[in-house]
N, C-alpha and C positions, 0 to 999 in steps of 0.2 A: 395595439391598444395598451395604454401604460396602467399597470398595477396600480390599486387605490393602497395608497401608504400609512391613511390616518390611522393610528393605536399601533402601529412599529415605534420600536424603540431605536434612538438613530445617535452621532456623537457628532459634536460641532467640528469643522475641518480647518475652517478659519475665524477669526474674529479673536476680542480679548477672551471669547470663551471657548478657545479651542481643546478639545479633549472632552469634553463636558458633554453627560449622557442627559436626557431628553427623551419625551415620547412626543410624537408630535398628533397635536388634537387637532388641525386645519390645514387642509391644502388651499392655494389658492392663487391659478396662476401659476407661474415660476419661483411662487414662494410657501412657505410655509410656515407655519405654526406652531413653538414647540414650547412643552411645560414640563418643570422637573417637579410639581408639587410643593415646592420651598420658596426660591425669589422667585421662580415665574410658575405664580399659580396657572388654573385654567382662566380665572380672572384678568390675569394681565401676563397672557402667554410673549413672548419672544417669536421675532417676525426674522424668518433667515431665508435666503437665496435657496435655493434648491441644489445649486451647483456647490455650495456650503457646509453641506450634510455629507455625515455615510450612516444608510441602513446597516444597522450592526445586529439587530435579531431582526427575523420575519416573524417572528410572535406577536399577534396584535393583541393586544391589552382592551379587555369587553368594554365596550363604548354602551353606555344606556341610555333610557329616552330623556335624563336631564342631561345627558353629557358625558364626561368625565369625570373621575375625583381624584381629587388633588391628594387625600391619603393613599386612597388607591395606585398613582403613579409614584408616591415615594417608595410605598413598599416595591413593585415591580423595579426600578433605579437599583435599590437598596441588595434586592436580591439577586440581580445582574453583576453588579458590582464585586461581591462577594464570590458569586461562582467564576467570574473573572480573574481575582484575586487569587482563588484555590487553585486553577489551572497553573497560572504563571508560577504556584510554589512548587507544583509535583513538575514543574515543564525546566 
């Protein structure tokens, strides 16, 4: 049985936006759905291959009964990012 993914935080593998963190709001299919809260709000999410992605947290980010929020996903980015950042200085 495959793990349901939506509200992981995942980083694009290929495309011009490779490197680029994302939470992805929709599976579907062999594809998925992913919003940084900025260019691709949950409004006009980014549609990527599956084979495309890497789950980079298994922390899922509280999905509510309207959805998602797009402030809500900048700050979780925002502070990935940064504890990412910390690591790579003391590493």
């Amino acid at each position: 049985m495959e793990e349901n993914i939506v509200g992981m935080l995942a980083t694009s593998k290929a495309g011009h936006d490779k490197n680029s963190v994302y939470v992805i709001i929709q599976e579907d299919g062999e594809y998925i759905y992913v919003a940084d809260g900025q260019s691709r709000t949950t409004e006009r999410p980014k549609r990527k291959n599956k084979k495309h992605i890497q789950i980079i947290k298994k922390v899922k980010l509280p999905e509510s009964d309207s959805g998602f929020d797009d402030l809500e996903i900048k700050k979780i980015i925002k502070s990935y990012l940064k504890e990412r950042e910390e690591r790579n200085v003391k590493g």
